[in-house]
Structures are given as structure tokens and as C-alpha cells.
N, C-alpha and C positions, 0 to 999 in steps of 0.2 A: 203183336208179339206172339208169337207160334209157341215158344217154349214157353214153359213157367219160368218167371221172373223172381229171381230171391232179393227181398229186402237186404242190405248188406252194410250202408252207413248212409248217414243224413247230415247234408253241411248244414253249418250254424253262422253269425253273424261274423261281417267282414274282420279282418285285421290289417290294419296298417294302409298303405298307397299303391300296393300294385297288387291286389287282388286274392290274399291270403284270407281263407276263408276257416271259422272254424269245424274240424275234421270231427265225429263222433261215429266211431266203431260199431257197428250193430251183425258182427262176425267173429267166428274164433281164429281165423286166421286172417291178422293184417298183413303178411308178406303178401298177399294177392294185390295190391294196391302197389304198382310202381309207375314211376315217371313212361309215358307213352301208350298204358291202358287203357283201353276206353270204356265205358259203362253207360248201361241204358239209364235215365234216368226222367223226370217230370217235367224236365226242359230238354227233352232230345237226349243225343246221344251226349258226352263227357268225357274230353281225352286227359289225364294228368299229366298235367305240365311242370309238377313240381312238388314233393310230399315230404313233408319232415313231422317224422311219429313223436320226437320228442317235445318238441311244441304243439301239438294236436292241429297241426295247420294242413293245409292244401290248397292247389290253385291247379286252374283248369286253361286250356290251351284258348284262347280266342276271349278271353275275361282278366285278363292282367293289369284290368285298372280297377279301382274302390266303386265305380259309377257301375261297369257291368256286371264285377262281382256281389254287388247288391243283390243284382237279380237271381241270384244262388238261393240264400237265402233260404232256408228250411225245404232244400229239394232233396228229395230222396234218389239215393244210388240204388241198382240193380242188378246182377252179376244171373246167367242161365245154368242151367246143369252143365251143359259143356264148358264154359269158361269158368266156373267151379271147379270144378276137377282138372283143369289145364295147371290154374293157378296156383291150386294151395296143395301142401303137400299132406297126407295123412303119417302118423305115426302106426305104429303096428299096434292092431284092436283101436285103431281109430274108426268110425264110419260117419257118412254125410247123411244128416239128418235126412234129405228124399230116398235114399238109400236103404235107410230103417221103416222108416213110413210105409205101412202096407204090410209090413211083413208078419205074418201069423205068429203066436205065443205060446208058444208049447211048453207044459211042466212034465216030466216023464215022457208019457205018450200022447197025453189030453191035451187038447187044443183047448186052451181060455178065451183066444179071442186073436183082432187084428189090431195091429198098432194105428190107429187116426191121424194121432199127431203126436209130437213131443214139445212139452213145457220146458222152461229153466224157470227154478226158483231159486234164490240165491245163487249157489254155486252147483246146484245141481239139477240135472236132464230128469225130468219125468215121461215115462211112455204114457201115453192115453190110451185104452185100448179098449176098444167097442167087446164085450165081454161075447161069446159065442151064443147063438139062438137055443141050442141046448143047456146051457147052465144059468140062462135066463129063464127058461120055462121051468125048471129046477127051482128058481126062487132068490137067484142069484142077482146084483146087482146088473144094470143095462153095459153101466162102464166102469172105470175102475184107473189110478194111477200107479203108476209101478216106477219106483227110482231105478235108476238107470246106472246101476251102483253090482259090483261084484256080488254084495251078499245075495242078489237077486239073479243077475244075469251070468249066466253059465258061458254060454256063449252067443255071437251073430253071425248066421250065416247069409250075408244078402244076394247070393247065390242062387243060394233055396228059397229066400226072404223067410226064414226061419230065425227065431228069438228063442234060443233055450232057457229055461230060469229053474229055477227053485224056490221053495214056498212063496212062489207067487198068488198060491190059490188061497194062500191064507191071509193075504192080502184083498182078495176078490172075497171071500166070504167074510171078511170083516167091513166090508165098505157096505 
């Protein structure tokens, strides 16, 4: 695998006789999942042969029986940057979590740090951000969590891979 490979849903145990397998989401957009997709996943590749979101099912093309769709079974799906962004569509001020990742954190003109990764807790994105060498020598924490929420984030430029915010730092110097 040359790209990064995004975790994106993991099937669960068979249903019924010809290979209906149970579907579980681990993405914010399921319209990327349609009949004739294919995805990497822990048994090769996986074409959809057949999806219905309101039953949480799914069957795969070459496993249309209960015996081979056994061998599904707790195998995890994988989707790359490029068939990410083919697939799913963004809303405006929407952005793809590899997209934010990396990008510097600016409050004013101070750089606080770089985004690592992003959490979900409940219903909401937290950035992680590796806090800047200068405001660590300062006395400041190494890293730091910031919701991923308006009253924080000003704007994203993944362009610039710039992170505008406000009272960010007062979040950083409270951790």
C-alpha cells in the first residue's frame, strides 16, 4: 500500500443465506459506500455487491453465500486519500481530517503549535497539537487539546495548512 490507508467500517457477523454481512460505520460520510466500490481491506481487495444502510447490512461480490461470507467476519474496510475525496462530498467549512493534520495553529500572529492528530469524543473533533518549542521552553505544556468547535476555530486554511483560533492559548496555558 504506497498511500495511507484510512480505516473507514469493519463488517460484523453473517446475516441470513446468501452472504449479508453485518455493515458498522467507522466514517462521516456513508454515501461513499455504493454497490460496485471496491476497498482495500484484510482479505484483499472488496467489491460491493449489494448495501442497504437501513438494515446495517452489506455483501461483497465473490461471498454470496453464509459459508464464504463467514470469512468476512471482523475484517476491516480501507478507503486512500484519493478515493476519499472522489467519494464523499464536503459541505462548505467542511475539511478531511488528513487535510487538517499538519497544519500549524496560529492565535493572532503566535504560532501555538502543529495539529498531530484529531480525536472525537462524543460528538465532537478535538485537534491535538504538539504545542511550539518556544512556548514549551516558556513553561508551557509539550501538547495540548483544542475542540474543534467555532468558539475556538476562527478559521482553516488547508492551503496554507493554517488553523486560525482564538483563546486557544488559554487553553494551552491552562493544561
Amino acid at each position: 500500500m504506497s498511500q495511507e490507508q484510512f480505516f473507514i467500517a469493519q463488517i460484523g457477523r453473517t446475516i441470513g443465506l446468501w452472504g449479508d454481512l453485518k455493515f458498522h460505520l467507522h466514517t462521516d460520510f456513508p454515501e461513499q459506500f455504493k454497490v460496485g466500490h471496491t476497498y482495500k481491506s484484510n482479505h484483499g481487495d472488496l467489491t460491493i455487491a449489494d448495501i442497504n444502510f437501513k438494515r446495517g447490512i452489506i455483501r461483497f461480490t465473490g461471498y454470496e453465500s453464509i459459508d464464504s461470507a463467514k470469512k468476512l467476519t471482523n475484517t476491516k474496510l480501507y478507503a486512500n486519500e484519493e478515493q476519499t475525496k472522489k467519494y464523499c462530498d464536503l459541505d462548505e467549512g467542511q475539511h478531511f481530517w488528513f487535510d487538517v493534520i499538519g497544519c500549524v495553529v496560529k492565535q493572532d500572529d503566535e504560532v501555538l503549535g502543529v495539529i498531530e492528530d484529531i480525536q472525537r469524543m462524543a460528538d465532537t473533533d478535538y485537534l491535538s497539537i504538539k504545542t511550539d518549542d518556544t512556548l514549551v521552553e516558556a513553561g508551557l505544556s509539550k501538547n495540548f487539546l483544542l475542540p474543534y468547535i467555532e468558539r475556538y476555530v476562527i478559521k482553516t486554511d488547508t492551503e496554507e495548512k493554517i488553523v486560525y483560533t482564538q483563546d486557544a492559548k488559554d487553553i494551552l496555558e491552562a493544561s
